[in-house]
C-alpha positions as CSV (number, residue, x, y, z in Angstrom):
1,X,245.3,34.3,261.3
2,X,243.4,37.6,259.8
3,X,240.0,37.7,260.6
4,X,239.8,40.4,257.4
5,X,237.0,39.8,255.2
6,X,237.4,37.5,251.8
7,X,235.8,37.3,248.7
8,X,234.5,34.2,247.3
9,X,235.3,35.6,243.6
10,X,238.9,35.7,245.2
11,X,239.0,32.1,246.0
12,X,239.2,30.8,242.4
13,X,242.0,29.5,240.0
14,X,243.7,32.3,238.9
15,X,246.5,30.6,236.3
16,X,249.4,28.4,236.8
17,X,252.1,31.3,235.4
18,X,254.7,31.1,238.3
19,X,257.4,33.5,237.3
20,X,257.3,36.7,239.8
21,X,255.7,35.2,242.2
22,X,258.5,34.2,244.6
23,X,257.0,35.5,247.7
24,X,254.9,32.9,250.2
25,X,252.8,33.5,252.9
26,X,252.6,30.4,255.3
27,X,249.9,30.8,257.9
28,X,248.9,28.1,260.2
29,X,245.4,26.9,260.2
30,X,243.7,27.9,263.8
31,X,246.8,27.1,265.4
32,X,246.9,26.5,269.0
33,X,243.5,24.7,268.7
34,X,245.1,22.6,265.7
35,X,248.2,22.0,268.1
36,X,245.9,20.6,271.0
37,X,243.9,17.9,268.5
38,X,247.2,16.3,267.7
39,X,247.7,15.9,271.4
40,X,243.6,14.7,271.7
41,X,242.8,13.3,268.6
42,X,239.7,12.5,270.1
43,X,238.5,15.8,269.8
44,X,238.6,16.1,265.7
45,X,235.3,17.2,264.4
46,X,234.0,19.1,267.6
47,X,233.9,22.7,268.0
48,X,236.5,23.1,270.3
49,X,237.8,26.9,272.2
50,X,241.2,27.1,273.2
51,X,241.3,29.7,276.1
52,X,240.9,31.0,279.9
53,X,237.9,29.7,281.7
54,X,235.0,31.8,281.3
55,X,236.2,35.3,282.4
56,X,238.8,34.4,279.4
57,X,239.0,35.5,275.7
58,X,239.4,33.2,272.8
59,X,242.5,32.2,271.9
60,X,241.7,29.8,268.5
61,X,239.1,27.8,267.8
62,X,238.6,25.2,265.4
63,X,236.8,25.6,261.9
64,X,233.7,23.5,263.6
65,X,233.3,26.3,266.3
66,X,234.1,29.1,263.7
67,X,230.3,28.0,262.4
68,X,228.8,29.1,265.4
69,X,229.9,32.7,264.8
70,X,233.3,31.9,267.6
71,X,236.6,33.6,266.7
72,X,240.0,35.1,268.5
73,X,240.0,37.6,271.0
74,X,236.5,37.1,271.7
75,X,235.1,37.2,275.3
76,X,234.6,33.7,276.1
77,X,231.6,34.0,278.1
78,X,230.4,35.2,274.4
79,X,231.8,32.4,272.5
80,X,229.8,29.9,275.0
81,X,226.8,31.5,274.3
82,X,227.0,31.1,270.5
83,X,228.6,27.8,270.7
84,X,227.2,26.3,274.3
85,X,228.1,22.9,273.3
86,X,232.3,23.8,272.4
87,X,234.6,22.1,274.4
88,X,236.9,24.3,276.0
89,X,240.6,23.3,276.6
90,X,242.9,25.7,278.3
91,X,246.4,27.2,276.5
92,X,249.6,25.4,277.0
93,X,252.0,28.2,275.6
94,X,255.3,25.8,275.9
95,X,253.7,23.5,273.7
96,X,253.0,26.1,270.9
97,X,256.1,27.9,271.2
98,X,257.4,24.1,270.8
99,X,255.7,23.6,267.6
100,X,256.2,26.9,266.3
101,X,259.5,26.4,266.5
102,X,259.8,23.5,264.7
103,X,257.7,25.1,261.9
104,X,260.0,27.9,261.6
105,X,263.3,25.2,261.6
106,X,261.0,23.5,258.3
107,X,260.9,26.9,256.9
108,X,264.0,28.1,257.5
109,X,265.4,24.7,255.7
110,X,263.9,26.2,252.3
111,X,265.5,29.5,252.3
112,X,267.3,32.0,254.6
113,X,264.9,34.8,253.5
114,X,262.5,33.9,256.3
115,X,260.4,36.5,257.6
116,X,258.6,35.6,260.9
117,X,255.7,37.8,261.6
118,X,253.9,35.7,264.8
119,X,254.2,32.3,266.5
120,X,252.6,31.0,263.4
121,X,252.7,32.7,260.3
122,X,255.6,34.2,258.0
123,X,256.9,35.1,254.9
124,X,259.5,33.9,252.5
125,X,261.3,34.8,249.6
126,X,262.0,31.7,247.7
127,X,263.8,33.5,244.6
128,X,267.1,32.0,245.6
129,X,265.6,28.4,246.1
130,X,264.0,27.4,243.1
131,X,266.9,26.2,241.2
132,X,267.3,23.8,244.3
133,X,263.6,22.8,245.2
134,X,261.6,23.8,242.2
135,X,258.4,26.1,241.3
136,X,257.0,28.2,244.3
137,X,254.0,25.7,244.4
138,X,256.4,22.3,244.6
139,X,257.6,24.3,247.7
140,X,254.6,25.3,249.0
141,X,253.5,22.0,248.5
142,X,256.6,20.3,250.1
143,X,256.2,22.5,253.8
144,X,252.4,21.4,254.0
145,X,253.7,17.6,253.8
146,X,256.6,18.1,256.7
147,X,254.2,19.8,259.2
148,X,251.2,17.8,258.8
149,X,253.7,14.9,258.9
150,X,255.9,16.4,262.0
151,X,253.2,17.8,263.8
152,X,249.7,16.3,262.8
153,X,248.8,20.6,261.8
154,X,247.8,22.0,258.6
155,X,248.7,25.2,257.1
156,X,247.9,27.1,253.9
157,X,250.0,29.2,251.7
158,X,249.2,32.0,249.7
159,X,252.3,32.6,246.9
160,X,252.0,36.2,245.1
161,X,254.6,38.5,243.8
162,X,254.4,40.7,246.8
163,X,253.6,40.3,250.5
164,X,250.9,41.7,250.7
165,X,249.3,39.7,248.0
166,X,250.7,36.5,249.5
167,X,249.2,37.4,252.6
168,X,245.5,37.7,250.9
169,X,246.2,34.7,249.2
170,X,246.8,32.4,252.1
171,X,243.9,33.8,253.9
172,X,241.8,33.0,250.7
173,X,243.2,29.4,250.6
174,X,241.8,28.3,253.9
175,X,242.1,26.0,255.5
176,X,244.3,23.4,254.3
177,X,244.8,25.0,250.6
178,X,247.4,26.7,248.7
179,X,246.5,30.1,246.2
180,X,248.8,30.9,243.7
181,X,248.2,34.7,242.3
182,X,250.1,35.5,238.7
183,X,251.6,38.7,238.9
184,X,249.6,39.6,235.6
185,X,246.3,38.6,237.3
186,X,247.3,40.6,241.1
187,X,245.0,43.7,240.3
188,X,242.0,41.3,238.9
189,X,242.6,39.4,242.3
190,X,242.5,42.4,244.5
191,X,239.5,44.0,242.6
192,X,237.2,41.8,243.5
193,X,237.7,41.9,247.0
194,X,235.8,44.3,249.4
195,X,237.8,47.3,251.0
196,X,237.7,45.7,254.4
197,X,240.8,43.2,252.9
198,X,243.5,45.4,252.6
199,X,246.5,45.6,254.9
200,X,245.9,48.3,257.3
201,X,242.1,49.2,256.9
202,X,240.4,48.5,260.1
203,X,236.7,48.9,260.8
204,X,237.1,52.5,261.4
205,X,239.0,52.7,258.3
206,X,236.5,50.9,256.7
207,X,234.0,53.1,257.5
208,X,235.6,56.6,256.7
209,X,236.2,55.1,253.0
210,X,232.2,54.0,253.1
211,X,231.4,57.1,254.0
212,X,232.9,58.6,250.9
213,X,231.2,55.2,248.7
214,X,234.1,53.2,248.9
215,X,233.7,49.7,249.5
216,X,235.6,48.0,247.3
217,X,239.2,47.7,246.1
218,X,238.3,48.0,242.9
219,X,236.2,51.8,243.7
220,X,239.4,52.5,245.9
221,X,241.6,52.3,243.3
222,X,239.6,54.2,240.7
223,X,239.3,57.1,242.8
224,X,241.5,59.9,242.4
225,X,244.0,59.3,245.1
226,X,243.4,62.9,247.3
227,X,239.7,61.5,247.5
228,X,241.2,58.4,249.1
229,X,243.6,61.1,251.2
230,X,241.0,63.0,252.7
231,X,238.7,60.2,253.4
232,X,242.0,58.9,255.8
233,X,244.6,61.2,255.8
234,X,247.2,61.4,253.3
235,X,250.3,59.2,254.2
236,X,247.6,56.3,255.0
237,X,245.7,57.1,251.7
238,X,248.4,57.2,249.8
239,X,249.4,53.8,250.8
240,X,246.0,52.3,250.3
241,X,245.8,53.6,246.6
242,X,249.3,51.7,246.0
243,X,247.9,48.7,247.6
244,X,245.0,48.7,245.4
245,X,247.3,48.7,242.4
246,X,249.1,46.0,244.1
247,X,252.2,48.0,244.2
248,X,254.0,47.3,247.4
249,X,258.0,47.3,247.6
250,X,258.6,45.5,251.0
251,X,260.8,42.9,251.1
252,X,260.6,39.6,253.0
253,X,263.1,40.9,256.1
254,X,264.5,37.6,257.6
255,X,265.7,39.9,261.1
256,X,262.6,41.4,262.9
257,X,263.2,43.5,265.8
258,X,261.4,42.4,268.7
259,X,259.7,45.8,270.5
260,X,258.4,44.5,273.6
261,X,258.0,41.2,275.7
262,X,254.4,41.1,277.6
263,X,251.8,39.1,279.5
264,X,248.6,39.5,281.0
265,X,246.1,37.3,283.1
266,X,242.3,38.1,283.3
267,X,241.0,36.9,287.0
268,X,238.8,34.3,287.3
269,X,236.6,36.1,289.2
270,X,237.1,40.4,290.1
271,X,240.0,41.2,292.5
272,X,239.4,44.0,295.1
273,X,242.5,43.0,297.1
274,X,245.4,44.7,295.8
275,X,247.7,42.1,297.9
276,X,246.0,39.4,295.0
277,X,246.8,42.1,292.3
278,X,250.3,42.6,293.4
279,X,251.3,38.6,293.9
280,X,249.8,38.5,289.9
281,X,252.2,41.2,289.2
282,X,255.3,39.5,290.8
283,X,254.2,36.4,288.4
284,X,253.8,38.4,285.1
285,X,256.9,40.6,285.5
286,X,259.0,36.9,286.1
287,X,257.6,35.3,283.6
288,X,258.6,38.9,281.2
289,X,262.2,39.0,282.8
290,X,262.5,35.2,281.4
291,X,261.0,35.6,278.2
292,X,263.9,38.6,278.1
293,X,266.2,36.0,278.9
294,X,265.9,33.6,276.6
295,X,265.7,36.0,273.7
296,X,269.5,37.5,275.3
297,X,267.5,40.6,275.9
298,X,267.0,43.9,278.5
299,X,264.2,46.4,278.3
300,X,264.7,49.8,279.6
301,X,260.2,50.7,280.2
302,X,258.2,49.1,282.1
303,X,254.4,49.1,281.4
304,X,251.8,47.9,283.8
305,X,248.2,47.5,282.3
306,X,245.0,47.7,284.5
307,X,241.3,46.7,283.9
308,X,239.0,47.5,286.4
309,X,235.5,45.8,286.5
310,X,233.5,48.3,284.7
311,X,236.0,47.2,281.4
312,X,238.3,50.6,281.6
313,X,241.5,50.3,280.8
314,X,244.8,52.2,282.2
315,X,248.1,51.9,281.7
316,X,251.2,53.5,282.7
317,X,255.0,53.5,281.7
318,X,258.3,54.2,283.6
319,X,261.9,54.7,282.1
320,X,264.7,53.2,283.9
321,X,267.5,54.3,284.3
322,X,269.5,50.9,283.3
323,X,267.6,48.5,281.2
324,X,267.1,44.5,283.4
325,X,266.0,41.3,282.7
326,X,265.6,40.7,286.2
327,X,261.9,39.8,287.1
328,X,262.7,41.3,291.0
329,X,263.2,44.6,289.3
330,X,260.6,44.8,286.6
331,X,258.3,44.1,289.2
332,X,259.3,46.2,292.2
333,X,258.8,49.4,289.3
334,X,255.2,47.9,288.3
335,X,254.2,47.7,291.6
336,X,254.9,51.4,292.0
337,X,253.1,52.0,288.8
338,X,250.2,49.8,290.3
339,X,250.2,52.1,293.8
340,X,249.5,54.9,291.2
341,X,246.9,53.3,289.7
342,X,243.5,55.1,290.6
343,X,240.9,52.6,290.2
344,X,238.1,54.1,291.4
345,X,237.1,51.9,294.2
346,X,236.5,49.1,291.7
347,X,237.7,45.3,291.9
348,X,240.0,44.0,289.4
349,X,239.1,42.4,286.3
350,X,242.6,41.7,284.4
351,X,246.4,42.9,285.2
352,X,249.5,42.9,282.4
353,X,253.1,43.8,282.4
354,X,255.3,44.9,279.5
355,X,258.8,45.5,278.8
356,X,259.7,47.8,276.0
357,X,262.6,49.7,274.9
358,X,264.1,46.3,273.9
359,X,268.2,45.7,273.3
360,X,270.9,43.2,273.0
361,X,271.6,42.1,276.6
362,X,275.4,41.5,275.1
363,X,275.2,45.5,274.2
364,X,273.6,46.9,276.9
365,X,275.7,49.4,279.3
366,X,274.1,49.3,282.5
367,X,274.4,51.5,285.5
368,X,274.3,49.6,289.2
369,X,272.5,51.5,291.9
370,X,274.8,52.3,295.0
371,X,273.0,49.5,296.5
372,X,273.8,47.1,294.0
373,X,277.5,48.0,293.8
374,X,278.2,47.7,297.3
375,X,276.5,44.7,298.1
376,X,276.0,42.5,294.6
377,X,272.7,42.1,295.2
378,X,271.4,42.2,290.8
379,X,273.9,39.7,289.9
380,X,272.9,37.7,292.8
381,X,269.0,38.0,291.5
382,X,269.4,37.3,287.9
383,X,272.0,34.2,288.8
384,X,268.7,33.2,291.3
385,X,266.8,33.6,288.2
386,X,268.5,32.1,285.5
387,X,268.4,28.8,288.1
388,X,264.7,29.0,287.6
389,X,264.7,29.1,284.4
390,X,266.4,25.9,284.0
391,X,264.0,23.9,286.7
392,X,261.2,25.2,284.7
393,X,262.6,24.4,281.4
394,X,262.9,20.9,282.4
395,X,259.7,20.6,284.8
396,X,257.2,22.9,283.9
397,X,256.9,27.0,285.0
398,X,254.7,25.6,287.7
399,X,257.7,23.6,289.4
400,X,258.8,27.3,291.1
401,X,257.7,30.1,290.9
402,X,259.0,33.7,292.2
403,X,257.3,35.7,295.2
404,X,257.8,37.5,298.2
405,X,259.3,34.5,299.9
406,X,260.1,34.5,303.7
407,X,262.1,36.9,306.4
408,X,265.7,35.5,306.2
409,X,267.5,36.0,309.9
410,X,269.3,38.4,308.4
411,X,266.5,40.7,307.1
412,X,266.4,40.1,303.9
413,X,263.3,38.8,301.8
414,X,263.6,35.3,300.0
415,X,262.4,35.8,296.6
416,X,262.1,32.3,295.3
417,X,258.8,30.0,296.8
418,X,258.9,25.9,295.5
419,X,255.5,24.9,294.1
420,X,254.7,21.3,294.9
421,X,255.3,19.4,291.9
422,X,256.4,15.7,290.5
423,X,259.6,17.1,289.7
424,X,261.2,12.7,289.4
C-alpha cells in the first residue's frame, strides 16, 4: 500500500458515469497484518505490528496501530516507542504468498488482463468483461465479497479510466471502500490533491517542486511545463505535467518481467563474526536459488548487501559467467563478495543477497566449468536442491536447511544439514 499523501476533498462522491473507466486498482488493506487476524481473530481491534523482533522494520500494521503514527518499513524499535502497547507478531511469508495467491486466482477469474504489481495489489482491465459480469463497480463489488469470504481480508478498489488514476482512487477509498473516478471528473479529482500524490514524486521531488511554489496538482499543472522541467529535469517533468492532466497511456500489462529475486535478514543483535555472517549468507542465497526455482528461473549477478552497525550500507555485484539457480553457487560468489567487503572494523547489523539478470531457466545456455563437466558435480547440487524444496514445501523451510555440512571420507563437504522438526 502507498504511504503517498491523500486529500480528504479526494475522498468524496465523484458521479456514478461508468463508461471509460475500465481500469481497477485492487489493493489489499494492510496485508500481512490483515492475513495474521484471520489466523488470530482474537487480535481484531488491537494495534498490532507484523515484523522482526526489535532490531526489525515494520512490515504492516493494522489501521489501530496506524493511529499511533506506526507504518511499513519503519524501524521497529521506533514503532514500539509510538505504539508501546502493539502487539507484535512475526512474518510468515508462506502464508501470504498463500493468500496472495489465491487473490490473484479471484482476479484472474474476472479477466485475463491482470496486471500484478506486488504480493498484494494489481491492476485490471475489465473492458472485455463487462458484457459478462456487469459495470466496473458490480465487479469491484463482486472481488471484495470472494476475498473477505475466502480469506476473512478486505481490500479496496479504486476504478478510473487510467492506472494511475485507479491507483489514487484505491488509496483514497481506504480501508474497506471502493472510489469510482468519471473520466470527465479525473482532472477535478487530481486537482485537489497535494503534489506529494503523484506517481513518481518522492520527498525529494516533492521538495524541488516546493521550492519553485508547487504544492499542488492543480499549481503543477498550471505551470508552464519547462518550469516543471527545470524544477526536476525534463523527461521527469514532462511526465509529471501529463500526469497532472491525467493523461497517461499505459496499459494494464498482464506479463511482468520479474528483475531480481532477493532476501535479507537484520541480526538480532550486531554480528562481528564473519563465520555468523557467512552461515546467514549460505541461508539467504538457498532460499534465492529456490525462489528462482519455483518461478523456472536463473540469474546471471549476484548482489550481496552489507549493513554495518553505524547504518552504512555497501553493496556489491558479480557477473557470472553462466547464469544458476543453484543456492551452492550463488553463495560460494557472495561470500567472495563478502571477503571484499571492507567494514571498517565494525559488527554487523543486516546481510542480503540478490540475484539479478533474471531469464527463462528453459532458455538459458549455460556453460559448465571444467570441474563441473568432468565430475557432474551442478546437476548433482541442484537435484540435492530441488529435494529440499519438496521437504520444505510439505514441512516448513525449517525442516532442512542448507550449510556447510560435514567432511565426507572422501573429501568432499556435505551441503545439506536436517533441522529437528515434527516432520509426521
Amino acid at each position: 500500500m502507498s504511504r503517498g499523501p491523500r486529500s480528504d476533498a479526494a475522498r468524496r462522491d465523484w458521479g456514478t458515469q461508468e463508461d471509460g473507466c475500465s481500469i481497477l486498482h485492487v489493493d489489499m488493506d494492510a496485508f500481512f497484518a490483515s492475513v495474521e487476524l484471520a489466523r488470530r481473530p482474537q487480535l481484531r481491534g488491537l494495534p498490532v505490528i507484523v515484523g522482526g523482533a526489535q532490531r526489525g522494520v515494520v512490515l504492516a500494521a493494522t489501521y489501530e496501530a496506524r493511529a499511533y503514527g506506526v507504518h511499513s518499513a519503519m524501524p521497529m524499535a521506533a514503532a514500539l516507542r509510538l505504539c508501546p502497547q502493539a502487539v507484535v507478531v512475526p512474518p510468515d511469508h508462506h502464508a501470504y504468498r498463500e493468500v496472495s495467491a489465491g487473490v490473484m486466482e479471484i482476479l484472474g477469474s474476472v479477466t485475463s488482463l491482470l496486471e500484478q504489481v506486488s504480493v498484494d495489489e494489481a491492476f485490471l482491465d475489465v473492458s472485455g468483461a463487462r458484457r459478462r459480469l456487469g459495470p466496473p463497480t458490480a465487479i469491484a463489488a463482486e472481488i471484495r465479497r470472494q476475498v473477505q469470504a475466502r480469506y476473512g481480508i478486505t481490500c479496496s478498489v479504486g476504478i478510473g479510466a487510467t492506472k494511475f488514476v485507479a491507483k489514487l482512487a484505491s488509496g483514497h477509498a481506504k480501508p474497506d471502500g471502493v472510489l469510482l473516478v468519471p473520466k470527465a471528473a479525473t482532472v477535478e479529482f487530481l486537482h485537489v490533491l497535494p503534489v506529494g500524490a503523484l506517481w513518481g514524486v518522492g520527498e525529494r521531488t516533492q521538495q524541488a517542486l516546493e521550492r519553485w511554489g508547487i504544492r499542488t496538482v492543480a499549481e503543477l499543472a498550471h505551470n508552464d511545463v519547462q518550469v516543471v522541467e527545470r524544477a526536476v529535469g525534463r523527461a521527469a517533468g514532462r511526465h509529471l505535467h501529463d500526469l497532472s492532466w491525467g493523461r497517461d497511456p499505459r496499459p494494464v500489462e498482464p506479463t511482468r518481467e520479474e528483475r531480481s529475486i532477493g532476501a535479507e535478514e537484520t541480526f538480532v543483535t550486531d554480528v562481528d563474526d564473519l563465520t555468523v555472517v557467512e552461515a546467514k549468507v549460505r541461508e539467504l542465497a538457498d532460499r534465492c536459488a529456490s525462489r528462482l526455482r519455483s518461478r523456472s528461473l536463473m540469474g546471471r549477478t549476484v548482489t550481496l548487501k552489507v549493513r554495518s552497525s553505524d547504518f552504512r550500507t555497501l553493496t556489491r555485484s558479480r557477473t557470472l559467467d553462466s547464469p544458476t539457480d543453484v543456492g551452492r553457487e550463488i553463495y560460494l560468489h557472495a561470500r567472495d563478495l563478502l571477503a571484499g567487503v571492507d567494514l571498517e572494523g565494525l559488527p554487523v547489523r543486516l546481510v542480503g543477497v540478490r540475484v539479478e539478470g533474471l531469464g527463462s531457466a528453459a532458455q538459458a545456455v549455460r556453460q559448465p566449468t571444467l570441474d563441473e563437466a568432468v565430475l557432474e558435480r551442478d546437476d548433482a547440487r541442484r537435484e540435492a536442491e530441488i529435494a529440499m524444496d519438496r521437504v520444505r514445501e510439505r514441512f516448513g523451510r525449517s525442516a532442512i536447511s542448507a550449510g556447510a555440512g560435514d567432511v565426507r571420507p572422501d573429501g568432499t563437504r556435505s551441503t545439506t544439514t536436517f533441522v529437528p522438526a515434527d516432520l509426521s
